[in-house]
N, C-alpha and C positions, 0 to 999 in steps of 0.2 A: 153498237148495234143501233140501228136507224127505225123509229121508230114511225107509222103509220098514224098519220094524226094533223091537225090544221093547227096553225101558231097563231097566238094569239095577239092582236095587235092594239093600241089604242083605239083603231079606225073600225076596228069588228075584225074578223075571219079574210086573210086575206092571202095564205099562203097555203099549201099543203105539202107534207114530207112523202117521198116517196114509199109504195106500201110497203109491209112489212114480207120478206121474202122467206116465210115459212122453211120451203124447202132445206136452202140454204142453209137456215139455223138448227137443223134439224143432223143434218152433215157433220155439226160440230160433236154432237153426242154418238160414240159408237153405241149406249143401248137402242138405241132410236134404230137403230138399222138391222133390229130383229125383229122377225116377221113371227105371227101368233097364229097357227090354222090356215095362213097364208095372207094375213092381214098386216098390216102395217102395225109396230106398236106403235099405243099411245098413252105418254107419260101425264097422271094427274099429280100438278104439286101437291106436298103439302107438307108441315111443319117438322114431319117427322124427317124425311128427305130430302136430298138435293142432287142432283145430278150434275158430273163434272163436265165440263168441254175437255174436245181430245187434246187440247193446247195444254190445260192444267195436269191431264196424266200424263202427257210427256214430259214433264215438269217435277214431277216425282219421282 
């Protein structure tokens, strides 16, 4: 995954990574593609969970 961000260089700030494509990463998670009251969900991490990519349940 391509991360949204400038590299750091001896000379100072001289590069930037293309942004980060939400959407896309979003495609990876089938909970992500239920809708709430007709709202997009949106998943908050946190320690107690983790949400898999559909790569790793076709994996299992």
């Amino acid at each position: 995954m391509k991360v949204a961000r400038e590299i750091a260089t001896p000379k100072g700030w001289t590069e930037s990574a293309p942004p980060l494509d939400v959407q896309r990463i979003r495609e990876d998670f089938p909970i992500l593609k239920q809708r709430v009251h007709g709202k997009p969900l949106v998943y908050l991490d946190n320690a107690a969970t983790t949400q898999k990519p559909q790569v790793v349940l076709d994996t299992l």
